[in-house]
N, C-alpha and C positions, 0 to 999 in steps of 0.2 A: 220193274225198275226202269227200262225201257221206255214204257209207255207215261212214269212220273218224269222223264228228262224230257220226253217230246214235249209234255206237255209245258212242261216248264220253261222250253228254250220258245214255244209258240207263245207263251202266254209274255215273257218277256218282249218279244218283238213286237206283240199287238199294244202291249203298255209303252212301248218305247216310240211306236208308232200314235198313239193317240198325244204323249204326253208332246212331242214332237210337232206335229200338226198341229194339236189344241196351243199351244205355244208361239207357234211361228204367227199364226192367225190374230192371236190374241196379243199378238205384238207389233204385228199393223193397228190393229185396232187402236192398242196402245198409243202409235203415233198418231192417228187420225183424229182423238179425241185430243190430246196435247194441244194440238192445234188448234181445236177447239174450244175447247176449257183455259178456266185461266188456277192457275197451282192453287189458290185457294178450294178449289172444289176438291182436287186430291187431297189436300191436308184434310178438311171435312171428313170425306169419308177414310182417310187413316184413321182418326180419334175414333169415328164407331167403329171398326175392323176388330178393333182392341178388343171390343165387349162380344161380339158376335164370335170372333177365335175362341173365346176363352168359354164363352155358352155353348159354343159344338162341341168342345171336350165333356161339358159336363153333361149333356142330353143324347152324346155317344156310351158315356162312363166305361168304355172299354168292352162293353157287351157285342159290337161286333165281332169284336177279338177272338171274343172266348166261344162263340157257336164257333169258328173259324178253328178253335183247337180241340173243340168237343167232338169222338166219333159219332159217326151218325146219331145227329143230331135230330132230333125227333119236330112231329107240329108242335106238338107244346112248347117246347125251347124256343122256337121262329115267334109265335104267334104271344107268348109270351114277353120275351125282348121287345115286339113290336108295340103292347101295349103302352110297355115303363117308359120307351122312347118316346113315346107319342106325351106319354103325362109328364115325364118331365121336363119336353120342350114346350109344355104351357107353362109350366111352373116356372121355369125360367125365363120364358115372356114375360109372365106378367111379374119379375119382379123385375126386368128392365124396362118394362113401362113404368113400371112406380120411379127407380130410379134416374130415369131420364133428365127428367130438371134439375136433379143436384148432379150430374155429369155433365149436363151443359154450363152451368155454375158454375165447375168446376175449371173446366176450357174456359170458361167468361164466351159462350158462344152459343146465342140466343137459338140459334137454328139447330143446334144438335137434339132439341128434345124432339122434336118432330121427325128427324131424320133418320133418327134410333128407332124410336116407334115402332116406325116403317118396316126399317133395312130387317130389323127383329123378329119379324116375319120367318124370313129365311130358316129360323130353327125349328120353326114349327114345321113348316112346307118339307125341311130334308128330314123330319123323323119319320115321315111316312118313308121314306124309301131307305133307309139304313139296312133293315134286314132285306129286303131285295137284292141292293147291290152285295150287300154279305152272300147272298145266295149264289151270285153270278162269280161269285169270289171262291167259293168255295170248288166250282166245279173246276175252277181255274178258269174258265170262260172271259177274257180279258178282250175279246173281238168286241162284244155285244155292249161290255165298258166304253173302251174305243170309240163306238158308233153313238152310244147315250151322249157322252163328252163333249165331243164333236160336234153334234147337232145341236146342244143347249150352248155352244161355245161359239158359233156360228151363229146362231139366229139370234143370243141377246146383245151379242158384240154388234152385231147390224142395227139390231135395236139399239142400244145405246146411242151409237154414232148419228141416228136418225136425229134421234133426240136431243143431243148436244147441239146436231146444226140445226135444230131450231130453238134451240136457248133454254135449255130444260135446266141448266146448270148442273149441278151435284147431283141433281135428281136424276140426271141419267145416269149415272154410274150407281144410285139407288136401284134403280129399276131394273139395271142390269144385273144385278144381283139376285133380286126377284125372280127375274124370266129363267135365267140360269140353273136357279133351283127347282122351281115350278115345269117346266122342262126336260129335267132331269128325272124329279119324283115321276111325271109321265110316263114317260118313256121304261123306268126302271119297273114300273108295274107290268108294262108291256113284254120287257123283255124279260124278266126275271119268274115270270108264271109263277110264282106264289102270291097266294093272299091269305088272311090270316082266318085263322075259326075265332068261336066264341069261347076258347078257354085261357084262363090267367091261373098257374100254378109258382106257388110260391118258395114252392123247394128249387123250382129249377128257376128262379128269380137269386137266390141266397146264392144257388151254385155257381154261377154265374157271373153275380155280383162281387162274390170271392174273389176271384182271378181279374174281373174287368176293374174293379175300384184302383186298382195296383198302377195297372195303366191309364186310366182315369188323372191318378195324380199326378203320374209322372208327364201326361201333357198339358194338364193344367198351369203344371210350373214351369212346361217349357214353354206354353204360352204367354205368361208373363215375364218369361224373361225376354222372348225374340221381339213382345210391341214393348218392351221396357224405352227404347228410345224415344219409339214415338210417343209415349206418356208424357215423358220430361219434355221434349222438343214444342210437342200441343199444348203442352201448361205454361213453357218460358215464353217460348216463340208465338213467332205470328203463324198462323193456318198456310198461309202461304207457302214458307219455310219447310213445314213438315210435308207439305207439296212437291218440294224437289227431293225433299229428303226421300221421301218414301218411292216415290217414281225411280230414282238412283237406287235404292235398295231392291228394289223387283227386278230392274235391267241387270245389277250387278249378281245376284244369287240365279240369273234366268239359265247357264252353261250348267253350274250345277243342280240344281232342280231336274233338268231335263233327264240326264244321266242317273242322277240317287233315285228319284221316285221312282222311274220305271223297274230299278232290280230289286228296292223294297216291297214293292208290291208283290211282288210274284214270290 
C-alpha cells in the first residue's frame, strides 16, 4: 500500500510538473504567435479542432482505458488494441477527407478543406502511440510522460513560431499539430519499450470494447458539447471572431486544466 501511495504522490507531481511547464511554455508561445497571426488564423483552426477532438474519441473508443483496468494485461491485449487503433484512425481519415468540402461549405470557408486534410493526419500519427503511452501509464511511470510532452511541446511551439514569422499563416499552427504528434508517437516508442507482435484476437477486442464503447460515448458527447460554441460562433460569425473567442476560452480554462488534469491522470 505503501509503495501504491509513493507512487501515486510521484506520479502526481511528475503530471503536475509536465502539465505545468508544457503550459507555461505553450503560453508564451501562445503570445508570440498572437503577435504574429492575425485571429482569423485561430478561428480556422477552432472550426477543424471540432472534428479532430471528436475523431480522437472515436480512434481511442476507450480502449486505453480498459488495458489500464484489465489485470495483467497480456501481448495480446496490447498488440491487439494497437491494431483496431491503428484501423480505425484510417477509417476515420478517410471519411474526413470525404467530408471535408461539405464542412468547408458548411463554414462557407474555401480553405477549410485543405486544412482538415491535413491537421487529420494527426489521428493517424497518435494511433501508433496510444497503447505505448497506455503502457507508461500503467506502470504509473508519469516522468517518461513528462519528458515525451515536454520535448514535442518545445520543439513544435518553436516550430510553429518559426513559421508564423515567416508568413505561414494557419498553417503554422497546422503543422504544429503535426510535429506535436509526430514527436510524440517517437519518442513514446522510445520510451515506452513495447512494440506489437503479429497477432489480432478477437475475444480480447469484444472484451475490451465492452467497457471502452461506454467511455467512448461519453467523450464523444462531451466533445460536442465543449466545441458546441465554436460550431455556432464558425457558422454565424466571422473566423475572426471565433479567433478571440477561442484564444479567450484556452486562457480562461488554462488555472483549471493545470490543477484537474494532473490529479485525473494519476
Amino acid at each position: 500500500m505503501s509503495s501504491l501511495k509513493e507512487s501515486t504522490i510521484k506520479g502526481t507531481f511528475w503530471t503536475f510538473l509536465e502539465e505545468f511547464s508544457g503550459k507555461i511554455f505553450g503560453f508564451v508561445i501562445q503570445i508570440i504567435l498572437a503577435r504574429l497571426l492575425m485571429p482569423e488564423d485561430f478561428g480556422l483552426l477552432a472550426m477543424v479542432i471540432v472534428f479532430i477532438g471528436i475523431g480522437s474519441s472515436i480512434v481511442d473508443s476507450g480502449f486505453g482505458q480498459s488495458l489500464i483496468r484489465t489485470k495483467d494485461p497480456s501481448q495480446a491485449d496490447y498488440s491487439s488494441v494497437f491494431y483496431l487503433n491503428v484501423t480505425i484512425s484510417l477509417i476515420v481519415y478517410i471519411l474526413i477527407y470525404l467530408l471535408a468540402p461539405y464542412i468547408s461549405a458548411f463554414y462557407d470557408e474555401s480553405k477549410l478543406t485543405y486544412i482538415l486534410r491535413v491537421i487529420a493526419l494527426v489521428l493517424i500519427i497518435k494511433s501508433f502511440s496510444i497503447v505505448q503511452q497506455t503502457v507508461l501509464t500503467i506502470k504509473l511511470d508519469f516522468k517518461k510522460q513528462m519528458i515525451v510532452n515536454l520535448i514535442a511541446t518545445v520543439v513544435s511551439g518553436s516550430a510553429g513560431a518559426l513559421l508564423a514569422f515567416n508568413d505561414y499563416g494557419v498553417w503554422s499552427l497546422v503543422f504544429m499539430q503535426i510535429i506535436t504528434a509526430s514527436i510524440s508517437t517517437i519518442l513514446f516508442w522510445y520510451f515506452g519499450k513495447w512494440k506489437p507482435i503479429l497477432i489480432f484476437d478477437f475475444n480480447k477486442v469484444r472484451y475490451h470494447y465492452s467497457f471502452g464503447y461506454k467511455l467512448m460515448l461519453n467523450t464523444f458527447v462531451n466533445s460536442i458539447f465543449n466545441y458546441s460554441f465554436d460550431i455556432v460562433i464558425g457558422k454565424y460569425y466571422s473566423a475572426s471572431i471565433l479567433g478571440y473567442y477561442n484564444r479567450a476560452s484556452v486562457f480562461q480554462k488554462f488555472p483549471t486544466m493545470l490543477v484537474g488534469r494532473s490529479i485525473n491522470r494519476v
